[in-house]
C-alpha positions in Angstrom: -19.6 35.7 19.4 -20.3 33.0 21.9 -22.2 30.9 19.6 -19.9 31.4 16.4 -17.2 30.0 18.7 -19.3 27.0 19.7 -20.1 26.4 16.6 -16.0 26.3 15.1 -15.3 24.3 17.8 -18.2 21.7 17.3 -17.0 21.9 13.3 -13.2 21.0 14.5 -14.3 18.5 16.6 -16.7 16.7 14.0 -14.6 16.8 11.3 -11.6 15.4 13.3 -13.1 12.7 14.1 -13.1 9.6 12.2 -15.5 6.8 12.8 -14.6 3.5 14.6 -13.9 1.5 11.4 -12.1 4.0 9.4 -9.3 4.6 12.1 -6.0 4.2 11.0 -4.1 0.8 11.5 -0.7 1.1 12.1 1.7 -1.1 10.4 2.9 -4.2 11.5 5.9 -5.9 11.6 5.0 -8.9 9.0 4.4 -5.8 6.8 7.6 -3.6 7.8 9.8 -6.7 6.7 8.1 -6.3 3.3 8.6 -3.1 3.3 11.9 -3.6 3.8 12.4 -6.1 1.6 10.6 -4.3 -1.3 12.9 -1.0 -0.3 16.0 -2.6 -0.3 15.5 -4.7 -3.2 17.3 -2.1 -5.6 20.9 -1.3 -5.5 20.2 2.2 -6.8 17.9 4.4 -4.6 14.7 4.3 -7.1 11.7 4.6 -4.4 10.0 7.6 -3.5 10.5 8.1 0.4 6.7 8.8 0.6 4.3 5.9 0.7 1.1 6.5 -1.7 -2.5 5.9 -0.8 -4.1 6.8 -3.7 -3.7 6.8 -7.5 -5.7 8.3 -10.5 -7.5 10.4 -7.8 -8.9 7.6 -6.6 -8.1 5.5 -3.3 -6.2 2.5 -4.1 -8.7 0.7 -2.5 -11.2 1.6 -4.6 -9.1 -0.5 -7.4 -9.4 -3.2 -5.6 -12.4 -3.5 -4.3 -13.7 -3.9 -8.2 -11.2 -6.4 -8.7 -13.9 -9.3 -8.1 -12.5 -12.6 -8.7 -8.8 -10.9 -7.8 -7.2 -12.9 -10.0 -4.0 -10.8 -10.0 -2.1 -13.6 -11.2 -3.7 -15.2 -14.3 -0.1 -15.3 -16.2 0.7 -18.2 -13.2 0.0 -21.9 -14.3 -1.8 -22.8 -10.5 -3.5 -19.7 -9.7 -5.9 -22.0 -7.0 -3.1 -21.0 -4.4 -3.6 -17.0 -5.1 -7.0 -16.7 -5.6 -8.8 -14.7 -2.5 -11.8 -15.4 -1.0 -14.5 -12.7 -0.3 -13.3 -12.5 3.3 -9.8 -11.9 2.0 -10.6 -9.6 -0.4 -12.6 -7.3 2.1 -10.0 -7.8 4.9 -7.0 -6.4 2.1 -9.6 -4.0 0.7 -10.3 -2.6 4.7 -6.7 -2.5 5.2 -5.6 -0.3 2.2 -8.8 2.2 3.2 -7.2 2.9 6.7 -3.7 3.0 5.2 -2.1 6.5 5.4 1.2 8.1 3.9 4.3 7.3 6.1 7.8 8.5 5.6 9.5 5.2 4.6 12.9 6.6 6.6 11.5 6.8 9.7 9.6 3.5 9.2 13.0 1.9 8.6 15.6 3.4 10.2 18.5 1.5 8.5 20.2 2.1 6.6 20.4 5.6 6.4 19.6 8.2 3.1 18.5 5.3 0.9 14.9 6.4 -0.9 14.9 9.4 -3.5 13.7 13.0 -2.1 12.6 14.5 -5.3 10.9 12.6 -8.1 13.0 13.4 -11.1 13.5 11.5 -14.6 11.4 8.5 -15.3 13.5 6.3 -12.9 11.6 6.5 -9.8 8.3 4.9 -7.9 6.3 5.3 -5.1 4.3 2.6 -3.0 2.1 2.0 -0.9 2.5 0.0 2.9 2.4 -3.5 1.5 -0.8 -5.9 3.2 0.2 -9.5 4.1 -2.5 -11.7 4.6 -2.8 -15.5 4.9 -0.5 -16.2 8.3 2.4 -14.3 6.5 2.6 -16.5 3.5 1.6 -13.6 0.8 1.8 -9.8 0.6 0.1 -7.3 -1.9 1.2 -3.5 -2.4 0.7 -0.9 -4.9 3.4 0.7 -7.0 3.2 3.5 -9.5 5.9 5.0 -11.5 5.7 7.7 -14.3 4.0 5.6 -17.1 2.1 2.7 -15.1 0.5 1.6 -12.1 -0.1 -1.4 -10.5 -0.3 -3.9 -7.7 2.6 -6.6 -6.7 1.7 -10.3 -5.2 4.6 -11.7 -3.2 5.3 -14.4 -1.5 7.0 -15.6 1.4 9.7 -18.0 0.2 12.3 -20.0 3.1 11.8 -16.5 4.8 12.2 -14.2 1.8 9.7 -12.1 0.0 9.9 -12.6 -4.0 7.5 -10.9 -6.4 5.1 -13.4 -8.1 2.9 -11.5 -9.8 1.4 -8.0 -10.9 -1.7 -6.5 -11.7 -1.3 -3.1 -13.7 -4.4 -0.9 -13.0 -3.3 1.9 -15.5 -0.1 2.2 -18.4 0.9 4.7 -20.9 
């Protein structure tokens, strides 16, 4: 009896322990604003108040880690300015692996009531925690809705983040 309870509590405490580099990160506040931002963009209530890290059973960063070049915005005339390098890359790729789901009301406390509870009709999405990289200038998240799937450039603009481009991983 002694050993079968050694041997659960060896099992809890392996598997509830993560290693050094897949900890989770909590979010900033560079990426709260976005959040925010993205949130509040819609007069009607059209987000799901759960964040998503994962899509077509797979990890979103999965998606983006075969995304080589990245060039999520190849509709843009000047795509130079959004292109990532490798380091970039990796460093958005690390920081969607340690993202978890949050509940967007208590990330953002104000106002009150304002993301959908239950996923009904067609007019809804869920995303993930948005990423922004390059000193605040850009942000990338993830949004899926009930025919598509796909990730959203923004960019910083005189202090407010506009959408610049999308890269749609999946569409019915």
């Amino acid at each position: 009896m002694k050993k079968l309870l050694l041997l659960f509590i060896g099992l809890i405490i392996l598997f509830s322990h993560k290693p050094e580099n897949m900890e989770s990160k909590s979010i900033d506040e560079s990426e709260l604003q976005v959040l925010k931002e993205i949130v509040l963009a819609d007069t009607i209530p059209t987000v799901y108040y759960k964040t998503t890290v994962s899509d077509l059973n797979q990890p979103l960063s999965r998606h983006l880690f075969y995304l080589y070049d990245f060039d999520i915005c190849r509709a843009i005339m000047n795509v130079d300015n959004v292109k990532l390098e490798e380091e970039e890359r990796l460093y958005i790729v690390d920081r969607f692996t340690t993202m978890e789901s949050e509940n967007i009301n208590k990330l953002i406390r104000e106002p009150k009531n304002y993301t959908l509870k239950q996923r009904k009709g067609d007019h809804w999405y869920v995303i993930s925690l948005p990423v922004v990289f390059r000193d605040g200038k850009y942000a990338l998240y993830y949004s899926k809705g009930a025919y598509s799937g796909q990730f959203v450039l923004m960019e910083n603009i005189d202090g407010s983040w506009q959408d610049v481009c999308y890269y749609p991983v999946w569409q019915e």
